[in-house]
N, CA, C and O atoms as a GROMACS GRO file, in nm:
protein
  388
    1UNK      N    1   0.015   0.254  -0.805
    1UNK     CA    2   0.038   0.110  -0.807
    1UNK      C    3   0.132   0.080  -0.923
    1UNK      O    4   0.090   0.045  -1.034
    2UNK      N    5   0.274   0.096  -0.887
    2UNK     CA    6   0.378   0.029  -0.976
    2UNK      C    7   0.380  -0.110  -1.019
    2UNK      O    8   0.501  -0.134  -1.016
    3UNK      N    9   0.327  -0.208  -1.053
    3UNK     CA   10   0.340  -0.344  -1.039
    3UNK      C   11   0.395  -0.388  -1.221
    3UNK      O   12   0.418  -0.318  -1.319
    4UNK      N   13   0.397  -0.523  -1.198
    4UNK     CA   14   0.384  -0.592  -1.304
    4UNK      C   15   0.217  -0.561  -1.410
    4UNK      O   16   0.108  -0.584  -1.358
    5UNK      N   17   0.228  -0.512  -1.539
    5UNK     CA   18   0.105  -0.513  -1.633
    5UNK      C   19   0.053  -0.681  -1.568
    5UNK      O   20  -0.057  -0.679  -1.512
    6UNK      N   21   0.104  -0.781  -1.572
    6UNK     CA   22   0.020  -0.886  -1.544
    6UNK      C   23  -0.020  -0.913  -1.427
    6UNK      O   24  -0.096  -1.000  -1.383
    7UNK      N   25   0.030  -0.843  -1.388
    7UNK     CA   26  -0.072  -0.800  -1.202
    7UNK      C   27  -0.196  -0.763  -1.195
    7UNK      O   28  -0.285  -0.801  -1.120
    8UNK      N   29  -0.194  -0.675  -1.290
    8UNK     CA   30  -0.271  -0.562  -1.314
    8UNK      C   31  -0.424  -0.614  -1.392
    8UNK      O   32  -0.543  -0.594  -1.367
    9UNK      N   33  -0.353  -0.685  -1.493
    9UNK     CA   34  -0.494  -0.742  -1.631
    9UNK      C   35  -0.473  -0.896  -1.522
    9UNK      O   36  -0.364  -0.950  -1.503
   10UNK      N   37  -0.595  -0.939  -1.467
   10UNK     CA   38  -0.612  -1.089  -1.428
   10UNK      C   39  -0.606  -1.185  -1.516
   10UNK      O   40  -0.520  -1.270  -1.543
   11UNK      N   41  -0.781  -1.144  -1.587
   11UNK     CA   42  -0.825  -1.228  -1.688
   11UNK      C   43  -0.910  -1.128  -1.818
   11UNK      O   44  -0.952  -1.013  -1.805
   12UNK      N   45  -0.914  -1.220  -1.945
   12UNK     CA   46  -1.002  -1.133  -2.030
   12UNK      C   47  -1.152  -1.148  -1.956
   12UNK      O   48  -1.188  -1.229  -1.870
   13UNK      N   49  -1.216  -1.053  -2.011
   13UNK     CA   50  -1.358  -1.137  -1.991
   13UNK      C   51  -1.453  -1.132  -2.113
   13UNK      O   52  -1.467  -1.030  -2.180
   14UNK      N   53  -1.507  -1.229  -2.133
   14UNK     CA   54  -1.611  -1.262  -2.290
   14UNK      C   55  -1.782  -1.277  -2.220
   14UNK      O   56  -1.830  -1.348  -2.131
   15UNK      N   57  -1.838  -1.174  -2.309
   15UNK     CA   58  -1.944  -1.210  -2.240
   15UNK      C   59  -2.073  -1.150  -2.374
   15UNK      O   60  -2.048  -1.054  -2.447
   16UNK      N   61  -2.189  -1.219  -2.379
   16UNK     CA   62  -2.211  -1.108  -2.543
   16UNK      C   63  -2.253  -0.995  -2.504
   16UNK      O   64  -2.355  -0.980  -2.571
   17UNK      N   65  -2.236  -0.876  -2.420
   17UNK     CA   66  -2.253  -0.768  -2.436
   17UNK      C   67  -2.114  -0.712  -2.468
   17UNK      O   68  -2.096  -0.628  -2.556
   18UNK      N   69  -1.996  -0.772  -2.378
   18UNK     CA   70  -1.886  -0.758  -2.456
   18UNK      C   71  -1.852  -0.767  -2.596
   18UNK      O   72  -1.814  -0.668  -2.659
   19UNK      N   73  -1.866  -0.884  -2.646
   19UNK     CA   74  -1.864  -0.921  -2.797
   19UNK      C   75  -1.950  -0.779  -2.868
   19UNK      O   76  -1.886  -0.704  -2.941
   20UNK      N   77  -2.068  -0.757  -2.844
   20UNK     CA   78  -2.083  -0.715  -2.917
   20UNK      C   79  -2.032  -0.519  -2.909
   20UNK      O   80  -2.041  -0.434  -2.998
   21UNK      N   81  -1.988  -0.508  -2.782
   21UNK     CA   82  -1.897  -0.396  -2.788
   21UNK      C   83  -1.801  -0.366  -2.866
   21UNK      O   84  -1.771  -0.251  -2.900
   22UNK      N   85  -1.744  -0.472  -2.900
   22UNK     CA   86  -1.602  -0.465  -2.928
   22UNK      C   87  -1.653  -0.491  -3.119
   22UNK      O   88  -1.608  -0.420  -3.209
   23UNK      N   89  -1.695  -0.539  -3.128
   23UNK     CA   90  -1.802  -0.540  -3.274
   23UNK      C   91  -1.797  -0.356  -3.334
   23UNK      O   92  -1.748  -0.299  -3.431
   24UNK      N   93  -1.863  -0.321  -3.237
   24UNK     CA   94  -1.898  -0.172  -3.271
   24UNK      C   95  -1.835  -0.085  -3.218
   24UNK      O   96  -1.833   0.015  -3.290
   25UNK      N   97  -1.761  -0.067  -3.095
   25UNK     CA   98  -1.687   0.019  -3.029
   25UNK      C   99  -1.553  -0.004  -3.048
   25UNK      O  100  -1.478   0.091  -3.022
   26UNK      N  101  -1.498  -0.119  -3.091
   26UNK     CA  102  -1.326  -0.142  -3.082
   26UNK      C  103  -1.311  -0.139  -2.922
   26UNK      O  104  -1.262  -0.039  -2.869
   27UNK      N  105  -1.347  -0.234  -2.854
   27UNK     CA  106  -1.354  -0.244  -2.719
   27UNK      C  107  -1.347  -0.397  -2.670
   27UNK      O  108  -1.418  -0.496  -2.685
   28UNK      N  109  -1.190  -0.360  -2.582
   28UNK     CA  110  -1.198  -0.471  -2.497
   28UNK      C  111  -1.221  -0.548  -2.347
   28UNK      O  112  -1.263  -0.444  -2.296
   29UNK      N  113  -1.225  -0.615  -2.271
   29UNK     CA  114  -1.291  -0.628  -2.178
   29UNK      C  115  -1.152  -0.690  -2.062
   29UNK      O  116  -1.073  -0.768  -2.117
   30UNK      N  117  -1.125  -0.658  -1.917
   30UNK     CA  118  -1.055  -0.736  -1.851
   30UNK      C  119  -1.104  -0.727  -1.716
   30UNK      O  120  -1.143  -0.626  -1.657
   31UNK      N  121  -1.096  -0.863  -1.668
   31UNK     CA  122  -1.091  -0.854  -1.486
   31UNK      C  123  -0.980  -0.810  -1.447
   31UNK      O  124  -0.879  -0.868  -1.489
   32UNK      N  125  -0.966  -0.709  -1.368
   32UNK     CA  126  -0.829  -0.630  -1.336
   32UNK      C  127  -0.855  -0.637  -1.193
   32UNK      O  128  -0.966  -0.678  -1.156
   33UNK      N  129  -0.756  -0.598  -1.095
   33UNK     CA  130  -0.683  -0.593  -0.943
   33UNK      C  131  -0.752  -0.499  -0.923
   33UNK      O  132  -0.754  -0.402  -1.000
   34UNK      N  133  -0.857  -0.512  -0.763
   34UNK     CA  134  -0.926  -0.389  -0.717
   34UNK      C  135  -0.830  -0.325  -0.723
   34UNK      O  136  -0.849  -0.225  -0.793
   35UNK      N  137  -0.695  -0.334  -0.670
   35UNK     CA  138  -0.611  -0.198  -0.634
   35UNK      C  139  -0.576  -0.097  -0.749
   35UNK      O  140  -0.512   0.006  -0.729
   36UNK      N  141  -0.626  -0.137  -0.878
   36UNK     CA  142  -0.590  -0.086  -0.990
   36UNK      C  143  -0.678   0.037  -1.038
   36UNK      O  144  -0.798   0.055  -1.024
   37UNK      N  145  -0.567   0.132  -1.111
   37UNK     CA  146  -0.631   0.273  -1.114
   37UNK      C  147  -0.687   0.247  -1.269
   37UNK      O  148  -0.699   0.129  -1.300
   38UNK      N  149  -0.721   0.342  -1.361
   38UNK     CA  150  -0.774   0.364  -1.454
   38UNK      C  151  -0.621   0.396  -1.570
   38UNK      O  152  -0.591   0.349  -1.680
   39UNK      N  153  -0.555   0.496  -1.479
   39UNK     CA  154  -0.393   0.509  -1.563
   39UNK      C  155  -0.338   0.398  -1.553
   39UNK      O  156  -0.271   0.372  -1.653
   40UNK      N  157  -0.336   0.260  -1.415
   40UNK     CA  158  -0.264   0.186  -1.417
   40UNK      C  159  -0.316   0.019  -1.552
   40UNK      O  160  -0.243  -0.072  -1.590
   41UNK      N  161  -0.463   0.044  -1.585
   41UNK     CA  162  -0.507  -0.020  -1.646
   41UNK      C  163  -0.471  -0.010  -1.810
   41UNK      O  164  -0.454  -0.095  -1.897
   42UNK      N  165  -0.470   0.120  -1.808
   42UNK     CA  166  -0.415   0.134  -1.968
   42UNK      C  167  -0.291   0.140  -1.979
   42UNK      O  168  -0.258   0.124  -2.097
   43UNK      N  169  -0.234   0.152  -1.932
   43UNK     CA  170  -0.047   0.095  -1.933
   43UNK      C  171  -0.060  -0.016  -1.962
   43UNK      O  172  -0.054  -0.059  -2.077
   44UNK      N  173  -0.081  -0.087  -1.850
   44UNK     CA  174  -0.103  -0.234  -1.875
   44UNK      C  175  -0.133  -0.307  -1.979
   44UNK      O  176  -0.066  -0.406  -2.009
   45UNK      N  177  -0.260  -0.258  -2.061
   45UNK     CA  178  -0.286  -0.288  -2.186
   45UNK      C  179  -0.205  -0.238  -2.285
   45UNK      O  180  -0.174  -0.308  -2.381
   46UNK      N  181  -0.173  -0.142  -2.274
   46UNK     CA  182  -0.040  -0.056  -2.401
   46UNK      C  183   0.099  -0.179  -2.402
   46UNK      O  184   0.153  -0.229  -2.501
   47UNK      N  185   0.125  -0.200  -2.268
   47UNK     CA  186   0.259  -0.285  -2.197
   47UNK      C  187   0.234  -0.421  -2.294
   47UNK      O  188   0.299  -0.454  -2.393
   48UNK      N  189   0.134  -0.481  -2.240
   48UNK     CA  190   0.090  -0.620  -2.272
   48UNK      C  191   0.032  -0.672  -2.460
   48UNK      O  192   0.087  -0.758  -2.528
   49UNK      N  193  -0.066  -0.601  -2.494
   49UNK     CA  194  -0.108  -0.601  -2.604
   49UNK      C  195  -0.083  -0.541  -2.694
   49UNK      O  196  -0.125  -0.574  -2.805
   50UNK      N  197   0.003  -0.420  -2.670
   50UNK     CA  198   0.106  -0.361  -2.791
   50UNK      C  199   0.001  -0.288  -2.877
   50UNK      O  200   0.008  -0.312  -2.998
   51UNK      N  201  -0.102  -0.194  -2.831
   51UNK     CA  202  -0.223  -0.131  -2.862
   51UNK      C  203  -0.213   0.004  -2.842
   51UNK      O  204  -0.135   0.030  -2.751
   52UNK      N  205  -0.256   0.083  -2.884
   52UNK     CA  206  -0.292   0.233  -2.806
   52UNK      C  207  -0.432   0.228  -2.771
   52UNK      O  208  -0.531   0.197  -2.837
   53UNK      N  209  -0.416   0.270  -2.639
   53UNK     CA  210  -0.566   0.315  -2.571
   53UNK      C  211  -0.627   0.442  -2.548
   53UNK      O  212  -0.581   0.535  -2.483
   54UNK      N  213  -0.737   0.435  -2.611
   54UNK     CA  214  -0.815   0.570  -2.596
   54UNK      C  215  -0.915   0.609  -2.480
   54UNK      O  216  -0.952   0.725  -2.467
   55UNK      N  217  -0.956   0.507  -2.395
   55UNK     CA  218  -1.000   0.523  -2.268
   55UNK      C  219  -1.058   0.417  -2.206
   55UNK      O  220  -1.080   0.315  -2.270
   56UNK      N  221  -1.096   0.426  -2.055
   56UNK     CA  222  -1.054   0.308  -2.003
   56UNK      C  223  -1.182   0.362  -1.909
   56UNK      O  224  -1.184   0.465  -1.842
   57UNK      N  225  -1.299   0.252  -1.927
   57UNK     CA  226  -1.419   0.284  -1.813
   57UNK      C  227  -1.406   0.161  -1.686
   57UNK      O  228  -1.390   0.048  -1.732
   58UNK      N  229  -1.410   0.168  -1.560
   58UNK     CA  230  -1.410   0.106  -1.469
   58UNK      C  231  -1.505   0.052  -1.411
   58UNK      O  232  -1.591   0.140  -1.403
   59UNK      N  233  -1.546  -0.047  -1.361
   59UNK     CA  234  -1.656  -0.082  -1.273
   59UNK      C  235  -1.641  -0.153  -1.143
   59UNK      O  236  -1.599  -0.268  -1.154
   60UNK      N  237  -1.659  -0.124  -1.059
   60UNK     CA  238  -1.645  -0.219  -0.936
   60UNK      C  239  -1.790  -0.296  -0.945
   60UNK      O  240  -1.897  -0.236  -0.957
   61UNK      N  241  -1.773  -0.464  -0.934
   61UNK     CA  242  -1.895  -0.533  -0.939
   61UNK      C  243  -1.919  -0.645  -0.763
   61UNK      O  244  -1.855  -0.738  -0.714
   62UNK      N  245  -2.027  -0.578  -0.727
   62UNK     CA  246  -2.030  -0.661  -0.571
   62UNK      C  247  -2.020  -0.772  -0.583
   62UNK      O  248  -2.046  -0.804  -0.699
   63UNK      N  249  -1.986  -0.881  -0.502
   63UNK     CA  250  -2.013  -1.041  -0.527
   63UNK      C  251  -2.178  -1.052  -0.490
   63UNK      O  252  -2.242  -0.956  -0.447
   64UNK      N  253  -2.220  -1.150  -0.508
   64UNK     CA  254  -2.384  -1.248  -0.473
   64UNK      C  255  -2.375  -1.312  -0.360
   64UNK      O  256  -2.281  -1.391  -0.350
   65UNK      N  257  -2.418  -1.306  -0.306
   65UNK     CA  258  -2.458  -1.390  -0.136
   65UNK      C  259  -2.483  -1.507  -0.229
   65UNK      O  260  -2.529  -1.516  -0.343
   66UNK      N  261  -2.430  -1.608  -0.127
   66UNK     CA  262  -2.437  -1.758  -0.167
   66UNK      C  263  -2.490  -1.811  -0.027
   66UNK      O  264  -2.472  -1.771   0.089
   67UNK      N  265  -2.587  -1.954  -0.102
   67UNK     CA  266  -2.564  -2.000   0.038
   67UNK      C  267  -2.578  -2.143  -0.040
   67UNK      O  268  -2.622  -2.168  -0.152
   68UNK      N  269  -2.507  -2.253   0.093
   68UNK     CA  270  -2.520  -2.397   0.082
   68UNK      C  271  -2.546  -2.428   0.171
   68UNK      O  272  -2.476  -2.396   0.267
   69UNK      N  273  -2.676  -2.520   0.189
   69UNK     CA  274  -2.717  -2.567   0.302
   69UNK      C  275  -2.794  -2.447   0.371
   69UNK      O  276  -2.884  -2.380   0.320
   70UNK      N  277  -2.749  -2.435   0.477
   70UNK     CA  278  -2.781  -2.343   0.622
   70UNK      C  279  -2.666  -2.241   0.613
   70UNK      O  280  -2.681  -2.130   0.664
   71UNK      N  281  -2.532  -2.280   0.540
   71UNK     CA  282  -2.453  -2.184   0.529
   71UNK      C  283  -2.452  -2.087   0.440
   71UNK      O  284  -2.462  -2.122   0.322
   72UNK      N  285  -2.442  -1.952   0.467
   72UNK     CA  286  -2.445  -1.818   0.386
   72UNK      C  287  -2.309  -1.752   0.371
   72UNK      O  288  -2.239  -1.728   0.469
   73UNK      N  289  -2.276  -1.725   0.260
   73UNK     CA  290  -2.170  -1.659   0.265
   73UNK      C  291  -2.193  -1.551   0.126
   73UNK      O  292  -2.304  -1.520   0.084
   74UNK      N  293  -2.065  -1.504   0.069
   74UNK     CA  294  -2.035  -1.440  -0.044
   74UNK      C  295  -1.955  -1.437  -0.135
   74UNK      O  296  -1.837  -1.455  -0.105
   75UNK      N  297  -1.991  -1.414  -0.278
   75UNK     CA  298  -1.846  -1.456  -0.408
   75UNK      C  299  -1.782  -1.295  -0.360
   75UNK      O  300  -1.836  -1.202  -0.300
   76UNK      N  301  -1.677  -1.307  -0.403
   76UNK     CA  302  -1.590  -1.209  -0.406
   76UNK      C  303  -1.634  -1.065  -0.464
   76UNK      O  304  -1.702  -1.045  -0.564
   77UNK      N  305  -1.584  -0.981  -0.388
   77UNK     CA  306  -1.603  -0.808  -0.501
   77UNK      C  307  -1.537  -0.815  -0.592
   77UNK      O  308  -1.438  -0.869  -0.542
   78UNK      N  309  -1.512  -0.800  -0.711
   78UNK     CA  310  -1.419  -0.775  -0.794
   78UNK      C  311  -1.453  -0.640  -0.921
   78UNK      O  312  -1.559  -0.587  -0.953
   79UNK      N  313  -1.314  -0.621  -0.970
   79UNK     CA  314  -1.334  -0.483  -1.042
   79UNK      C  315  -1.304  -0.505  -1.224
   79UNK      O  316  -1.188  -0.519  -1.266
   80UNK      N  317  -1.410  -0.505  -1.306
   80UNK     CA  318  -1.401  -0.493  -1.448
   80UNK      C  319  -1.371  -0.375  -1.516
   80UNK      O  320  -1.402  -0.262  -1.478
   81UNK      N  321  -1.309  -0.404  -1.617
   81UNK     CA  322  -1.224  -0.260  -1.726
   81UNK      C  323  -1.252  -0.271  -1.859
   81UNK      O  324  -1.196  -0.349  -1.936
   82UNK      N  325  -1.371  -0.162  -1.899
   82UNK     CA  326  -1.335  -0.182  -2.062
   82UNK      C  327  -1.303  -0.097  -2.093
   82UNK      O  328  -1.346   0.016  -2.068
   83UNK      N  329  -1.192  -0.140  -2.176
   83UNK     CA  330  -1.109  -0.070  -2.269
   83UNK      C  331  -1.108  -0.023  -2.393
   83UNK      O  332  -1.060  -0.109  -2.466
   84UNK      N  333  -1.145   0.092  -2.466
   84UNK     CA  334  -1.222   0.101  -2.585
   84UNK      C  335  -1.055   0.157  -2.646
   84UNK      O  336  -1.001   0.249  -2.585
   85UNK      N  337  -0.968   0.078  -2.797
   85UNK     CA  338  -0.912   0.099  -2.853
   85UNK      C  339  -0.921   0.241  -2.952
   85UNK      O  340  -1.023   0.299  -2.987
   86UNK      N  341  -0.778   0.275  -2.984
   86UNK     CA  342  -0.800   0.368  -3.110
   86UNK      C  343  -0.885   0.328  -3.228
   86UNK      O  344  -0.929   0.216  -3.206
   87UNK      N  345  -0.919   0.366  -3.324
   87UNK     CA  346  -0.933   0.319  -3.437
   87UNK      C  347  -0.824   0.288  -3.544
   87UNK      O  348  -0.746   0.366  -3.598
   88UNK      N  349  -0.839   0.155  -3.561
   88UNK     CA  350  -0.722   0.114  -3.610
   88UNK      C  351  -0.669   0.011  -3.578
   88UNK      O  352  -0.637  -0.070  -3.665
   89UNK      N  353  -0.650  -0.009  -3.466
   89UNK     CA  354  -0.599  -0.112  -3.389
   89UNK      C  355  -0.710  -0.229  -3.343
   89UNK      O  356  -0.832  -0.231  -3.328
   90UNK      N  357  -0.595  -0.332  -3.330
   90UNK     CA  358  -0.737  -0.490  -3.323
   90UNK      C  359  -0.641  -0.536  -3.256
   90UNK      O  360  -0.520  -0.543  -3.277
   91UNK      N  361  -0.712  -0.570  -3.170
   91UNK     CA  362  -0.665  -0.759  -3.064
   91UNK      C  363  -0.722  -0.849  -3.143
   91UNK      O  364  -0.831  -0.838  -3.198
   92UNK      N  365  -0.618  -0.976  -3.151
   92UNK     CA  366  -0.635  -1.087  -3.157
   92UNK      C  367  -0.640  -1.182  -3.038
   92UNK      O  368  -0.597  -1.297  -3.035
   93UNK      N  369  -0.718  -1.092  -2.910
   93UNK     CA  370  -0.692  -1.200  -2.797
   93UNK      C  371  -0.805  -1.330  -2.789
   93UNK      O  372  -0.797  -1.437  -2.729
   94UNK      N  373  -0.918  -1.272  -2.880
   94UNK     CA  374  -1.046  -1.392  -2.874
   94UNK      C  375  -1.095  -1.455  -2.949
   94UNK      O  376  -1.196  -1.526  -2.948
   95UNK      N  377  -0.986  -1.420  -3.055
   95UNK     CA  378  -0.983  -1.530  -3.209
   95UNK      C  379  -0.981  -1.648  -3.186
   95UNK      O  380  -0.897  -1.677  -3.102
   96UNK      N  381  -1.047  -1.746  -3.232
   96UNK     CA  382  -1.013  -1.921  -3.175
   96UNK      C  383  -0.977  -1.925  -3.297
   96UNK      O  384  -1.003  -1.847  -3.388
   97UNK      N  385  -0.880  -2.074  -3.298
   97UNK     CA  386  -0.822  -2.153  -3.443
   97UNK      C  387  -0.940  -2.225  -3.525
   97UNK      O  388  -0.914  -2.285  -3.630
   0.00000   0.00000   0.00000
């Protein structure tokens, strides 16, 4: 999957098991493109955040059956990436002012 890095990284994701990964592991978190590989994820982050990456764990997460009313349906599958940095290196992607 040749694409655009911002194809690739959707969104960050913050969550406190994240937070506190990245606390202790130098680890960051993204919603990434099912179609996306594990090599195509850390490019992406190297491309985008100007980081070196030391490895890149994947998860595919099912969606939840929903229902409203009488109607049933489902949220989407989607696929999460954390990204655990060298040592050394820091994002400033979840710093607030």
């Amino acid at each position: 999957m040749n694409n655009n890095p911002h194809d690739i990284l959707i969104r960050p994701l913050l969550t406190e098991k994240i937070t506190s990964l990245r606390d202790k592991k130098n680890c960051v978190s993204f919603v990434v493109s099912n179609r996306a590989t594990r090599i195509d994820i850390g490019q992406a982050v190297e491309a985008v955040l100007k980081v070196k990456v030391k490895s890149v764990n994947v998860m595919n997460v099912k969606g939840k059956p929903k229902r409203q009313g009488r109607f049933v349906g489902r949220r989407a599958n989607w696929k999460k990436a954390i990204i655990t940095l060298i040592e050394g290196e820091k994002v400033d992607l979840y710093e607030s002012a």
